[in-house]
C-alpha positions in Angstrom: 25.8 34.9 -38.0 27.5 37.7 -39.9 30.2 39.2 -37.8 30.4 43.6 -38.4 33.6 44.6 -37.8 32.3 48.1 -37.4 29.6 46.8 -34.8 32.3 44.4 -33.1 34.3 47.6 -32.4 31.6 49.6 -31.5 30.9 46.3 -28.8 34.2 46.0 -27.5 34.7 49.4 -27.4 32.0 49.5 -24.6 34.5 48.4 -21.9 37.7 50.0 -22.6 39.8 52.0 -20.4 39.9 55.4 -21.4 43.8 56.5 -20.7 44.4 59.6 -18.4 40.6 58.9 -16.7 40.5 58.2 -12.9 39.0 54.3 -12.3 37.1 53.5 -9.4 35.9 50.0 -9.7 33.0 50.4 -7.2 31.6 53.1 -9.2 30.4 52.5 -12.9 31.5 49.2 -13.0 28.9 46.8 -12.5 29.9 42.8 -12.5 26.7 41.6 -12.9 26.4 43.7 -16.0 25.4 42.1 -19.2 25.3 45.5 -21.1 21.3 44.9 -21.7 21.5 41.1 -23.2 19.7 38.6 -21.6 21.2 35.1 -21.7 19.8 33.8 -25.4 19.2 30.6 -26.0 22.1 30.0 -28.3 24.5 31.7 -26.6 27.0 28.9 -26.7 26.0 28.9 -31.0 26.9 32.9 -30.4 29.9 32.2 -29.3 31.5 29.5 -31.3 30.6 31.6 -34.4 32.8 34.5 -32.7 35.4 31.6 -32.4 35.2 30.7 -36.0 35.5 34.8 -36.6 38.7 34.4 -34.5 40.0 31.3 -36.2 39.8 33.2 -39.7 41.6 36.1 -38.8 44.4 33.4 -36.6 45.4 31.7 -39.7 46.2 35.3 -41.4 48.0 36.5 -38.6 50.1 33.0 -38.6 50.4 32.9 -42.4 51.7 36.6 -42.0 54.1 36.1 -39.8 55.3 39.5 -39.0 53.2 40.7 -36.3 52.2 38.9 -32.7 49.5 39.2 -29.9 49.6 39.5 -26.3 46.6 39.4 -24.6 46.9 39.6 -20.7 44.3 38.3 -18.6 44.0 39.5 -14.9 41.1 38.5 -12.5 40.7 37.6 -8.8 40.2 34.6 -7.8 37.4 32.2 -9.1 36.9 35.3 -11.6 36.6 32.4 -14.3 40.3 32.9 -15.8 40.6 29.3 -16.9 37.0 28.4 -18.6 37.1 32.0 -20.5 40.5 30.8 -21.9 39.2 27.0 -22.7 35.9 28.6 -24.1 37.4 31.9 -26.0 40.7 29.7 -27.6 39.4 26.6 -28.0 39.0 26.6 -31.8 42.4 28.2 -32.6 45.0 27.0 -34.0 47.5 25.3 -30.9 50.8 25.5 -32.8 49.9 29.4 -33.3 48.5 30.2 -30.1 49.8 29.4 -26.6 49.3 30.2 -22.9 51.1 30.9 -20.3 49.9 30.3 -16.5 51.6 32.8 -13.9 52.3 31.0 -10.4 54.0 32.2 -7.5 57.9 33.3 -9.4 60.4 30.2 -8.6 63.8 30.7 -7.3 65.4 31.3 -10.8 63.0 33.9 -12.0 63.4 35.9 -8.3 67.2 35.9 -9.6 66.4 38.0 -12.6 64.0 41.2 -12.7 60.2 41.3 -12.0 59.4 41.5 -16.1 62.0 38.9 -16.7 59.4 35.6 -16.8 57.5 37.4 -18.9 60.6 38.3 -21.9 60.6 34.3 -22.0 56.6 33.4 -23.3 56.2 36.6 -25.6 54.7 35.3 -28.4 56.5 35.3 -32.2 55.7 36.7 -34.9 52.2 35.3 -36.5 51.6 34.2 -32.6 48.9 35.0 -29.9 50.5 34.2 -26.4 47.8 34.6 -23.5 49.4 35.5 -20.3 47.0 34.1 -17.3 48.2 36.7 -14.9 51.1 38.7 -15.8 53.9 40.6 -14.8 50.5 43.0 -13.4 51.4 40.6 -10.3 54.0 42.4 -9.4 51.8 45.9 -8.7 49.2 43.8 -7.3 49.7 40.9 -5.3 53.2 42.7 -4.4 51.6 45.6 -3.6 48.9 43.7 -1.0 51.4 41.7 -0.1 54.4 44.3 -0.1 56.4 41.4 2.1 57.1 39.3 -1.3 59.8 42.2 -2.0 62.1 40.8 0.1 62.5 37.8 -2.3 63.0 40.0 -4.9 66.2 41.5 -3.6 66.1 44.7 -4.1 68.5 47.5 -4.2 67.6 49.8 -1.3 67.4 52.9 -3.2 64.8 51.8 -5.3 61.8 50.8 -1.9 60.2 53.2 -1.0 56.5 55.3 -1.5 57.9 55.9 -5.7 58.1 51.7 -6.3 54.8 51.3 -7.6 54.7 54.4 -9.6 58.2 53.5 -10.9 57.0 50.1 -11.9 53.6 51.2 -13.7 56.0 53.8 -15.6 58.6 50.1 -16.3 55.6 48.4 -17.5 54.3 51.3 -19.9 57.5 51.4 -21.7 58.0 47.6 -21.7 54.3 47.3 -23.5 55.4 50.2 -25.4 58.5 48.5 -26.9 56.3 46.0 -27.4 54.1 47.6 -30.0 56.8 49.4 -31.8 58.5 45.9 -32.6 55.0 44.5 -34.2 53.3 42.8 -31.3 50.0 44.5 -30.0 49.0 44.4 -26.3 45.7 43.8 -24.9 44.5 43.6 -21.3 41.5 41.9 -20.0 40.4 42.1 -15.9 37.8 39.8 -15.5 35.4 42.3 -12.8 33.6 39.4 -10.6 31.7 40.6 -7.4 32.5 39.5 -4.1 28.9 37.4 -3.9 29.6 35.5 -7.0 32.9 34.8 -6.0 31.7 33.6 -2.8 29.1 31.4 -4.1 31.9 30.1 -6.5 34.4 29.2 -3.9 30.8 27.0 -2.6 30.3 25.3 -5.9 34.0 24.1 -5.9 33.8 22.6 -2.5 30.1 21.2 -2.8 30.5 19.3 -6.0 33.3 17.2 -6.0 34.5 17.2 -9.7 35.5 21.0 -8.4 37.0 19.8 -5.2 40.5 19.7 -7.4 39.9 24.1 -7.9 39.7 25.0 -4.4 42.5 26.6 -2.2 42.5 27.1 1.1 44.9 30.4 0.6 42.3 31.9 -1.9 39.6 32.1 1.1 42.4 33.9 2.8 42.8 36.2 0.0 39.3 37.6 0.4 40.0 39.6 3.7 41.9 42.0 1.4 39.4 42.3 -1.0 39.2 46.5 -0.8 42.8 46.5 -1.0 43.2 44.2 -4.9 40.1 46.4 -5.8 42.3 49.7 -4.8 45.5 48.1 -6.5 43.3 47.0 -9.6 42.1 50.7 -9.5 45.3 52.4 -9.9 46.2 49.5 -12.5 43.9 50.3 -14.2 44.3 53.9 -14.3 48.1 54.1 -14.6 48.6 52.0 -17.4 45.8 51.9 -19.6 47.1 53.4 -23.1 46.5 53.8 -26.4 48.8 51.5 -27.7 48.1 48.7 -24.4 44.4 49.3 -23.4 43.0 47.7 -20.8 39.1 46.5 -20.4 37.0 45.9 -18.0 34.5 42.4 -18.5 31.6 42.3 -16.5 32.0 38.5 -14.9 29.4 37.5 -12.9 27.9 35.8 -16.2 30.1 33.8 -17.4 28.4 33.0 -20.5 28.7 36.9 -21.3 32.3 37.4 -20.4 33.4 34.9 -23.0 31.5 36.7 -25.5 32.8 40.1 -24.7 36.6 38.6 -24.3 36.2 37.4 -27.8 34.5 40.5 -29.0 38.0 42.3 -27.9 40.4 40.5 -29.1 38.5 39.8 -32.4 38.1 43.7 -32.9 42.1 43.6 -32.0 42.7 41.3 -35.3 40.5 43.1 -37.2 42.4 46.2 -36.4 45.5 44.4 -37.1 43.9 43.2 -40.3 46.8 40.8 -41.1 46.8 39.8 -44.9 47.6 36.3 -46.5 50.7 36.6 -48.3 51.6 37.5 -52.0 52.8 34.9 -54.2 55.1 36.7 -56.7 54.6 35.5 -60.4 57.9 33.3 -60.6 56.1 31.5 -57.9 53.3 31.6 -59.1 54.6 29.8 -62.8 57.0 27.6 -60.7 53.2 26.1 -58.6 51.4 25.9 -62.0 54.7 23.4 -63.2 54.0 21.4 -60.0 50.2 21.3 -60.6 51.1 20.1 -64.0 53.1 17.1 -62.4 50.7 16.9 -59.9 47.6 16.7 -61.8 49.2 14.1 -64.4 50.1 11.6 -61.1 46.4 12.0 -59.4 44.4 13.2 -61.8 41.0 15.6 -61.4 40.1 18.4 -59.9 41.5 18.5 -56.6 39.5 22.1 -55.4 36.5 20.2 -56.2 37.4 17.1 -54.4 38.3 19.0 -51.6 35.2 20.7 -51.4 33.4 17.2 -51.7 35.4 16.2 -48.5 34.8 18.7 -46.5 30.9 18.9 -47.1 30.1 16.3 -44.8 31.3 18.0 -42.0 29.5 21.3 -42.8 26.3 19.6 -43.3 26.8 18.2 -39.9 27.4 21.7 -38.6 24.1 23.0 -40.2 22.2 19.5 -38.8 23.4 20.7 -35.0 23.0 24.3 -35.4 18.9 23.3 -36.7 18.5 21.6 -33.9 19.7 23.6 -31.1 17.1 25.8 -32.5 14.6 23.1 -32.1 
């Protein structure tokens, strides 16, 4: 399948946060949504093809290697956080691509400031770092839980009715630093109802290769659903920006989600549109002396061979993609 850029935007675009508009996630947001697609029969076909898209434009962000990529992934719990991150990443590059799991903070990082764990797994240049959860923690599970402030330490001046406005204003000009170095900033919440959740939380404790996902405390967590939704809310609408959007993924289909999470952060690269670099003709006469060595050692048409080599393997591809079809 033939990937548009202009039609991938057009897609991704779909469930962007519009900065400056009110968000009310109970209203126009639908998490059963599936934007008028019905679950095709090769959606798992659609998919790797979108992570074959991703893979291209990976390897000229890496080869680059001036710019980086933060994509933030936020979601309640059983939201499908993990699986969009195994299905969406799966055919990067590893050495050019890493994520980053945000727990409960640990003694050392209540020592430093709230964006402080964060600073340490930016990604580098020609990097995407995938942040599941974020520093967003801190203006929502804070701000249900407003008790975890008192491991934070803070100077009295600063508590008070203005903390969560002052943070979302931090958090702006922290992503906004960000983007003037060279590393963009997207940020994906994962929208799952509070049925499919439920019936989630059922699947992990009825089969027993899920028994390993469930937690207690997240069944705990639901009583306060109303008040994540009102925190995601003014998330949502205080800090989605031009420069650091934020979108909103339909998740009660999960097979959909991962499409659409792909969709974004493809349409990010292509926006990026990160370039190979130039090979300057002194290097370019210094690689044809080498070939000349090269080719007098080993002989033949290397391209060629290599092309030979990899055949196989794309005839296998075609062989399972014709039979899927099947």
């Amino acid at each position: 399948m033939k990937i548009k850029p202009s039609e991938l935007k057009e897609f991704a675009g779909r469930f962007a946060v519009k900065p400056g508009v009110k968000i009310d996630l109970k209203k126009g947001f639908e998490p059963g949504d599936t934007a008028g697609y019905e679950k095709p029969e090769n959606a798992a076909e659609l998919l790797h093809d979108g992570v074959e898209f991703l893979a291209s434009y990976q390897e000229k962000l890496y080869a680059e290697n001036a710019r980086g990529l933060l994509v933030v992934l936020q979601a309640l719990d059983a939201a499908g956080k993990d699986s969009t991150i195994e299905h969406v990443m799966s055919g990067l590059n590893p050495t050019a691509c890493q994520v980053y799991s945000f727990k409960a903070p640990s003694a050392e990082e209540l020592d430093h400031d709230y964006l402080w764990r964060a600073w340490k797994v930016l990604p580098a240049r020609g990097n995407i770092a995938i942040h599941n959860r974020s520093y967003y923690e801190e203006v929502l599970v804070v701000r249900v839980h407003p008790e975890f402030l008192n491991g934070q330490r803070l100077p009295k001046g600063t508590l008070g009715k203005g903390l969560w406005q002052q943070r979302f204003k931090e958090i702006n000009n922290f992503e906004k630093y960000l983007v003037d170095n060279g590393f963009e900033v997207i940020k994906i919440f994962l929208n799952v109802s509070k049925e499919e959740q439920c019936k989630r939380q059922l699947a992990r404790i009825d089969t027993p290769e899920k028994n390993w996902k469930f937690n207690a405390g997240d069944i705990e967590e639901r009583k306060y659903w109303d008040d994540y939704i009102a925190a995601y809310d003014d998330v949502l609408t205080r800090t989605s920006t031009g420069y650091a959007p934020w979108y909103v993924v339909p998740a009660d289909a999960k097979w959909f989600a991962r499409i659409v999470v792909a969709a974004i952060i493809a349409d990010k690269l292509v926006q990026m549109d990160p370039q190979f670099p130039t090979v300057s003709e002194e290097d370019k006469q210094a690689m044809l002396t080498c070939r000349e060595g090269l080719a007098a050692e080993c002989g033949g048409d290397a391209v060629e061979a290599q092309k030979a080599e990899d055949q196989p393997n794309e005839e296998k591809k075609k062989g399972k993609k014709k039979g899927k079809k099947k």
